[in-house]
C-alpha positions as CSV (number, residue, x, y, z in Angstrom):
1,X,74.5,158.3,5.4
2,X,76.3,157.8,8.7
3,X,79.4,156.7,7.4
4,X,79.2,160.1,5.0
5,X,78.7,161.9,7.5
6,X,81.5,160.4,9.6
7,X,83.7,161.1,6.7
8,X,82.8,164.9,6.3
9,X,83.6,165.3,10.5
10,X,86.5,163.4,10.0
11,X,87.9,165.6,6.9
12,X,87.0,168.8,8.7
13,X,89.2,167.5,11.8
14,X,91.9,167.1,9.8
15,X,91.6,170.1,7.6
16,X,91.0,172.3,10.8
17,X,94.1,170.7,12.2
18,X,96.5,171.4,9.1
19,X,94.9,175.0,9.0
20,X,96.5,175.5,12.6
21,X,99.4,174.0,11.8
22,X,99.7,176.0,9.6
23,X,99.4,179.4,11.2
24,X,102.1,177.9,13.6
25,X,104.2,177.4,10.6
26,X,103.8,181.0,9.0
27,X,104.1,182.8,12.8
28,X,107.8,180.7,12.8
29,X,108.6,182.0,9.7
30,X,108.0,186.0,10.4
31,X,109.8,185.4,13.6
32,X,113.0,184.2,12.0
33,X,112.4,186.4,9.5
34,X,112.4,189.7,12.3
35,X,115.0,188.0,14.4
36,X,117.3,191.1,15.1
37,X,120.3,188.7,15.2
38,X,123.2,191.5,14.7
39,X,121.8,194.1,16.6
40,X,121.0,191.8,19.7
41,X,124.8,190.8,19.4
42,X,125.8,194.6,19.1
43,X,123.9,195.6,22.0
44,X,124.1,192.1,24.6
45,X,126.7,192.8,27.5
46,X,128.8,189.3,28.0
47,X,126.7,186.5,29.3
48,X,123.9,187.8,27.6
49,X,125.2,186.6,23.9
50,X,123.7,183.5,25.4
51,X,120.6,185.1,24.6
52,X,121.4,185.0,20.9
53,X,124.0,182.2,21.3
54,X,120.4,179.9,22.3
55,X,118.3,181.4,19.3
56,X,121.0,179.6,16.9
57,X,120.9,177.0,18.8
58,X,117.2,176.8,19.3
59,X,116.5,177.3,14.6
60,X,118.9,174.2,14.6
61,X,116.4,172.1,17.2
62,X,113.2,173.0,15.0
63,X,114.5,172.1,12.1
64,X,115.0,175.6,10.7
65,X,119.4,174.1,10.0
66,X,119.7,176.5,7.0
67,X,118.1,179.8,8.7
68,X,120.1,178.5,12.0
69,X,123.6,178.6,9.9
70,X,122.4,182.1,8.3
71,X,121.8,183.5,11.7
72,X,124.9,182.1,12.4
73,X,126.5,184.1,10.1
74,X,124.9,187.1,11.3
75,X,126.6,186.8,15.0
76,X,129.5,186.3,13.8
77,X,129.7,188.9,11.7
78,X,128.7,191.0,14.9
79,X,131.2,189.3,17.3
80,X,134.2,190.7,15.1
81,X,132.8,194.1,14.6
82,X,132.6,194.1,18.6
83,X,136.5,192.3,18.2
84,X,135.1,189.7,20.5
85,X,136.5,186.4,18.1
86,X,139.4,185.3,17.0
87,X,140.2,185.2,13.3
88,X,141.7,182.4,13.7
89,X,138.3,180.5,15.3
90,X,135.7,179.1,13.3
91,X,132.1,180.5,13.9
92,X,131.1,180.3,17.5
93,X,127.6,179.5,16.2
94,X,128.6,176.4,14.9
95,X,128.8,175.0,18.4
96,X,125.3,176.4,18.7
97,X,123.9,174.6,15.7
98,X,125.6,171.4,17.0
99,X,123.7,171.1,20.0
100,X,120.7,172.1,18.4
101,X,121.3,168.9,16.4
102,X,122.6,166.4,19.2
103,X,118.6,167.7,20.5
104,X,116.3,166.9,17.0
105,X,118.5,163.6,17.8
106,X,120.3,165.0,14.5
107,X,123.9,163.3,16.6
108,X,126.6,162.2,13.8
109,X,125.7,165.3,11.9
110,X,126.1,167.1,15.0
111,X,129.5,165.7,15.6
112,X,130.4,166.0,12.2
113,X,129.9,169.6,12.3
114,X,131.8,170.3,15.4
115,X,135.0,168.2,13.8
116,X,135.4,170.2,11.0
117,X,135.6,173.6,13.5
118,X,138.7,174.8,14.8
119,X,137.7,175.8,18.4
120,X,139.1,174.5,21.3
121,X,135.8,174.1,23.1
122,X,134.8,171.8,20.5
123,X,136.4,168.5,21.8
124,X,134.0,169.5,24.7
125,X,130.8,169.5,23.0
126,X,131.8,166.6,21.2
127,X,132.5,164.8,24.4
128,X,129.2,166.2,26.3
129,X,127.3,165.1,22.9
130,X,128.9,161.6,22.6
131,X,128.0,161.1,26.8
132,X,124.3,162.5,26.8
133,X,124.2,159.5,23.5
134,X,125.4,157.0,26.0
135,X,128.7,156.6,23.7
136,X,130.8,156.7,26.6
137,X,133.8,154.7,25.4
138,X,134.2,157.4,22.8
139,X,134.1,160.2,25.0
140,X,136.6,158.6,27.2
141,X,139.0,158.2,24.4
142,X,138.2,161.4,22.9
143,X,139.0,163.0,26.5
144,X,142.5,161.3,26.5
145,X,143.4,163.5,23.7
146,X,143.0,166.3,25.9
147,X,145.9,167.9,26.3
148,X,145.3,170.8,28.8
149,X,144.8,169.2,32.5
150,X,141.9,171.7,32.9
151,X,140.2,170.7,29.3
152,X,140.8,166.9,30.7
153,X,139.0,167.8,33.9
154,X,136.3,169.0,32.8
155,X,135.2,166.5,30.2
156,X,135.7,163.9,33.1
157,X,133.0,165.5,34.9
158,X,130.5,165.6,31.8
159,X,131.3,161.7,31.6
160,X,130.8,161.5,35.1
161,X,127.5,163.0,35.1
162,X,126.2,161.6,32.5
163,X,127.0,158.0,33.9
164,X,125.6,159.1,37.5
165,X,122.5,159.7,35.8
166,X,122.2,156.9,33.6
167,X,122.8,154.8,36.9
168,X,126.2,153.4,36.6
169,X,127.6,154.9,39.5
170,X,130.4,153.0,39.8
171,X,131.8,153.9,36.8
172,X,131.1,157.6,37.6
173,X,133.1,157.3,40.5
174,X,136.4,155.9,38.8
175,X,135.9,158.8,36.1
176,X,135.1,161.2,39.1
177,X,138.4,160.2,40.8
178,X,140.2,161.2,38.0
179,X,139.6,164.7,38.4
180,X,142.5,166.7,40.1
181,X,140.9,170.3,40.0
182,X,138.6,170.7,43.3
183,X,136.2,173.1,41.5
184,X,135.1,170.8,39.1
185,X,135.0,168.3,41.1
186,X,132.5,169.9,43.5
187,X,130.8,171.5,40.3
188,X,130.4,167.6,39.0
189,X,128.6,166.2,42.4
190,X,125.9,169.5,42.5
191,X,125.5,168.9,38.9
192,X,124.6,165.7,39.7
193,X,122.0,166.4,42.4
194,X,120.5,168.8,39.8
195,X,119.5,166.1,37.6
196,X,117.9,164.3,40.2
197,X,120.5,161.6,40.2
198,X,121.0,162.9,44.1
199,X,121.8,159.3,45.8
200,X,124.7,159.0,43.5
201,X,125.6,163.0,44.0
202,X,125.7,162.1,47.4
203,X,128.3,158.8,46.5
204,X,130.6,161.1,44.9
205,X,131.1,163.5,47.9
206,X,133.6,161.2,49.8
207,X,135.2,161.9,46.9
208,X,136.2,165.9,48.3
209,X,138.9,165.6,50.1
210,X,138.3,168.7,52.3
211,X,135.4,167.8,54.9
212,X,134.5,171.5,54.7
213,X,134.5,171.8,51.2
214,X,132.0,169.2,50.7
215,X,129.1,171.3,52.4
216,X,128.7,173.3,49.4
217,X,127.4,170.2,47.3
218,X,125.8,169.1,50.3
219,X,123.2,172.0,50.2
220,X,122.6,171.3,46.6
221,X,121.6,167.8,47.1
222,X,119.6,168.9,50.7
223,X,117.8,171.3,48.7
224,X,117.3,168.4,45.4
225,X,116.0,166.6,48.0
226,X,113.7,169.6,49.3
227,X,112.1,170.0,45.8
228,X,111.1,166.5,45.4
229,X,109.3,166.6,48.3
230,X,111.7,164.3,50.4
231,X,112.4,165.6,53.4
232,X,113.6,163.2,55.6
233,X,116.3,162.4,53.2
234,X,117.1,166.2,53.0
235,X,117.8,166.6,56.5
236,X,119.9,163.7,56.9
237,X,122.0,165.3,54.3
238,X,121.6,168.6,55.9
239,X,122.9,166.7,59.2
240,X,126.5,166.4,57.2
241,X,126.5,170.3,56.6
242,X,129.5,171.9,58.3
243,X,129.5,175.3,57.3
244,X,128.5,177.5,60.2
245,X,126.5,179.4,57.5
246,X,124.9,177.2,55.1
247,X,123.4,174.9,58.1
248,X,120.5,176.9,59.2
249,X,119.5,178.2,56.1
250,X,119.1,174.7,55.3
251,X,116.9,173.9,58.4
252,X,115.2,176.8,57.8
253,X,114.3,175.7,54.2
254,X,113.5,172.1,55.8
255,X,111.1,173.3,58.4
256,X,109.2,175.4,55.7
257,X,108.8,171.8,53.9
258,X,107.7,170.3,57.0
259,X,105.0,173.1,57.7
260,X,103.6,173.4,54.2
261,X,102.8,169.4,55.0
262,X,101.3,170.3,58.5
263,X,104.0,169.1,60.3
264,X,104.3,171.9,62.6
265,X,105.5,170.3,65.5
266,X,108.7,169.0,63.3
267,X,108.6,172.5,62.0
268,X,108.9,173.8,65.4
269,X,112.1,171.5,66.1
270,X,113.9,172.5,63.4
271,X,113.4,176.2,62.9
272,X,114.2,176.5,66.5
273,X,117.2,173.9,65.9
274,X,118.6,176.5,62.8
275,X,118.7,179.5,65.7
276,X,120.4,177.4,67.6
277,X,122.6,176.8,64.8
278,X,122.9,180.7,64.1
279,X,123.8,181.3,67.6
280,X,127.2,179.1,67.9
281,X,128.4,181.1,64.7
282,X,131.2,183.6,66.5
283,X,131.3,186.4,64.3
284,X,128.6,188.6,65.0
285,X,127.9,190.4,61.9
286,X,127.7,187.1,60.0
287,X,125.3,185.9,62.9
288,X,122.9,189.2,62.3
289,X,123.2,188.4,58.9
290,X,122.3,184.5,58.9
291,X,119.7,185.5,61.7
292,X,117.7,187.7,59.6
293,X,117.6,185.7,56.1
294,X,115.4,183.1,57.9
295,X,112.5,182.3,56.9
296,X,110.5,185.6,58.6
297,X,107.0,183.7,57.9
298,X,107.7,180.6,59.9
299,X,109.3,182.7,62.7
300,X,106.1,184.9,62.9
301,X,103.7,182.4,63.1
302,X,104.5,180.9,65.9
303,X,106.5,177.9,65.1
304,X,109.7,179.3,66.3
305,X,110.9,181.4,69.6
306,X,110.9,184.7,68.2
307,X,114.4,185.9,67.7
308,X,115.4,189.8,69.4
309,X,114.8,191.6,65.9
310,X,118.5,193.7,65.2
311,X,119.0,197.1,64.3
312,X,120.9,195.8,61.6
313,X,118.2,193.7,60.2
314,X,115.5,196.2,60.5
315,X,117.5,198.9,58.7
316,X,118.4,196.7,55.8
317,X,114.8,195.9,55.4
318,X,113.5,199.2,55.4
319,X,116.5,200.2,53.3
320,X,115.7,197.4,51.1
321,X,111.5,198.4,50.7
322,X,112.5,202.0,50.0
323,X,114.5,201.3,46.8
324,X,113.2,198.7,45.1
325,X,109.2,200.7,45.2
326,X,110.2,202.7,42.3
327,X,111.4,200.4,40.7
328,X,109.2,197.8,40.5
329,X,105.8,200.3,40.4
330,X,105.3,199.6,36.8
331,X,105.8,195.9,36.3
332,X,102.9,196.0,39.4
333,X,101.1,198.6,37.4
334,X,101.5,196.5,33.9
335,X,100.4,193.1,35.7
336,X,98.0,194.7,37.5
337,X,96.0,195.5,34.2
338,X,97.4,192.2,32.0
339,X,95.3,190.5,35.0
340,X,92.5,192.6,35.2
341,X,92.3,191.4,31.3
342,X,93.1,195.2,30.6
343,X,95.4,194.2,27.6
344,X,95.2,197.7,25.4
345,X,95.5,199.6,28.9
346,X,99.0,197.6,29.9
347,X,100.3,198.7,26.8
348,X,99.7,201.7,26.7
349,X,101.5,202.4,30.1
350,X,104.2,200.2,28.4
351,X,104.9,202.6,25.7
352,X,104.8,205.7,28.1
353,X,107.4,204.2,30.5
354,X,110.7,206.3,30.0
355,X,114.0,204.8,29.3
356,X,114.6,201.8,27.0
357,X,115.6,199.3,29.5
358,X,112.7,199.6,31.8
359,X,110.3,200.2,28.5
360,X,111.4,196.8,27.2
361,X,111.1,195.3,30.1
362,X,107.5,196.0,30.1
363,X,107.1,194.4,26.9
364,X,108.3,191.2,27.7
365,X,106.1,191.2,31.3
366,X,103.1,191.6,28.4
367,X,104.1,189.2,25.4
368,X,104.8,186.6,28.5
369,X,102.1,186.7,29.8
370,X,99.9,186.6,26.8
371,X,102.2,183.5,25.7
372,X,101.0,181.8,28.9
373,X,97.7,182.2,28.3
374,X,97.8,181.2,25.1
375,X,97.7,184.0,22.8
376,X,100.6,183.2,20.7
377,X,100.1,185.4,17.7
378,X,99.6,188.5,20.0
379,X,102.3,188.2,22.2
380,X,104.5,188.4,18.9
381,X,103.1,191.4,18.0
382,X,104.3,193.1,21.0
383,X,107.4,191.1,21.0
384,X,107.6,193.4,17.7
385,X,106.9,196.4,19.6
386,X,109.9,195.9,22.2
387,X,112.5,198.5,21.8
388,X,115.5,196.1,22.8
389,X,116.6,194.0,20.0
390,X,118.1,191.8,22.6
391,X,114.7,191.5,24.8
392,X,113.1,191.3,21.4
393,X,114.9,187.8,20.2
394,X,114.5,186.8,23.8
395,X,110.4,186.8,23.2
396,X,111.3,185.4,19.8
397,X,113.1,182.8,21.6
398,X,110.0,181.6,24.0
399,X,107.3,181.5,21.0
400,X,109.4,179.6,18.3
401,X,109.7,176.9,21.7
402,X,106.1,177.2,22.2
403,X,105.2,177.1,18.6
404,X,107.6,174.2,17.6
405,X,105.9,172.2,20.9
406,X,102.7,172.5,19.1
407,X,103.7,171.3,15.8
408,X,105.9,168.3,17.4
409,X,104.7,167.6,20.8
410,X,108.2,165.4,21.6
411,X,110.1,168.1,21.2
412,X,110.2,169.2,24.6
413,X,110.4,165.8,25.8
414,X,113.6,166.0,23.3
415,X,115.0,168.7,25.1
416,X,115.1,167.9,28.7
417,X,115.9,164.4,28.3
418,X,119.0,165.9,25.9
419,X,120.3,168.0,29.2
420,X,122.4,169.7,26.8
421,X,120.1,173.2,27.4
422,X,121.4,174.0,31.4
């Protein structure tokens, strides 16, 4: 009788499991299904056909390859009614759908794919694939091939990276010396410090030539550092900063990390150290300017000799209260209620808000949050009722993630170990 009636449990786990699965699956489906592909593309200023551009990208990384390439298809079509392709190109989306595979792990496929396309940004994907594989003598080869110094430059520093963060440092820094453009080379070493491979960021910056250049990718790795809650190390590199501006900010950011731990005494030291820092700067608009982007908290508290508050500051803060108040009274007014658990009330304000932008806007503060908490098949049904076709694949965007983590909990693990998704 036990064993029976271990059985029966056991069955309805597993039927109860498939059932949500299974509502997963048919809430994908409607949302590709609704996708406004084309009239996102028609309506999306420049950088935000990224928007779309990750949507492909992001059917190809679920497994949806055949809705991915029809989607495809669809911005395409919408890129040359806009004339913003070249005939000559092959679909823009392909590159998409190649990542998306490199992701699902999906890799000779993906490089396959991009091969076959005539873009020149191709060889680049197919380099940053074959280097987040670890197939780095292929994507040094493939790089030779690069005709254009800039195109060569560039796919250095992908190899570069990608060796700094699997650990092999010293062969990032011969590729890294290879570069000849400056921006990309300072672009390669705050890159690096991005994905946490900051002692080996740090490595690479004797390899800027221009002392003062190299403070830019010093504040990235400081504030690397910050985030992971290692502050010591942050202020040594913050110690090699020389720009006259990006040094107290720094401290300032520091001491704020020092104070949050309790450490008010090395709080103290630095904040007061930053003013110091503020105070040698010559120019004095850029010295007003520097003084009053400091952390106010820290300077109000005590921990710091209050500063003579400007006329400049002041203004620009009042200045700054009185416009955005309008503004931003009815995401307040649409949180406000979402909190309160005042779902049907947020909406309707939503709806009632003039002008599409702002109207859409309050949509996505909704479906968000609702995502968030969990309600899923809500939050597409007001993704459904957002004006914007671009806002509207944006929310699309967010649950087919959520949804597809559910169904295959590596996923996500899939995608930020890929680090082809910036």
């Amino acid at each position: 009788m036990k064993e029976l009636t271990a059985s029966l449990i056991h069955a309805s786990l597993i039927s109860g499991a498939s059932a949500l699965a299974q509502n997963e699956e048919d809430e994908i489906r409607l949302l590709i299904a609704r996708a406004p592909v084309a009239q996102a593309t028609a309506e999306a200023e420049e950088m935000e056909l990224l928007i779309v551009w990750h949507w492909v990208m992001a059917l190809a990384y679920t497994g949806h390859t055949k809705e991915a390439f029809a989607a495809a298809a669809k911005f395409r079509q919408a890129l040359k009614i806009r004339e913003l392709t070249d005939e000559d190109e092959e679909d823009e989306g392909h590159e998409a759908i190649a990542l998306g595979l490199a992701i699902a792990g999906k890799v000779d496929d993906a490089l396959s794919l991009l091969r076959r396309a005539k873009n020149r940004s191709s060889q680049s994907y197919i380099i940053e694939i074959l280097a987040t594989d670890g197939r780095f003598s292929e994507a040094l080869n493939e790089t030779r091939k690069a005709e254009n110094v800039s195109d060569k430059d560039y796919n250095l520093k992908l190899i570069a990276q990608e060796l700094a963060a699997s650990g092999e440092i010293k062969q990032a820094l011969e590729i890294a010396s290879e570069i000849k453009n400056k921006n990309i080379l300072l672009e390669l070493v705050s890159d690096t410090a991005s994905i946490c491979a900051r002692e080996n960021a740090l490595a690479m910056v004797d390899l800027i030539e221009n002392e003062a250049d190299r403070s830019w990718p010093l504040l990235d790795i400081a504030e690397s550092f910050i985030e992971a809650d290692r502050l010591d190390e942050a202020l040594e590199t913050a110690r090699k900063i020389k720009h006259e501006c990006l040094l107290p900010n720094t401290l300032a950011k520091i001491a704020a990390g020092f104070a949050g731990k309790g450490n008010n005494d090395a709080a103290s030291k630095l904040l007061n150290e930053a003013v110091e820092a503020v105070g040698r700067i010559p120019d004095e608009k850029k010295r007003e300017r520097i003084l009053s982007s400091l952390n106010p908290e820290p300077a109000g508290s005590g921990l710091i000799d209050e500063p003579p508050a400007s006329a400049y500051s002041l203004e620009n803060k009042a200045a700054f209260g009185r416009g955005d108040r309008i503004e931003t009274d009815f995401r307040s007014c649409v949180e406000g209620l979402l909190k309160a658990g005042k779902i049907d009330d947020a909406l309707t304000v939503a709806q009632n808000i003039e002008g599409q932008v702002d109207r859409s806007e309050a949509f996505v503060i909704a479906a968000e949050f609702l995502l968030h908490s969990g309600s899923y098949k809500r939050a597409r049904l007001i993704a459904d009722r957002c004006p914007s076709p671009l806002f509207r694949i944006y929310l699309y965007f967010q649950i087919l993630n959520v949804l597809s983590f559910r169904l295959d909990p590596q996923l996500r693990k899939k995608i930020k170990n890929s680090r082809l998704i910036n």
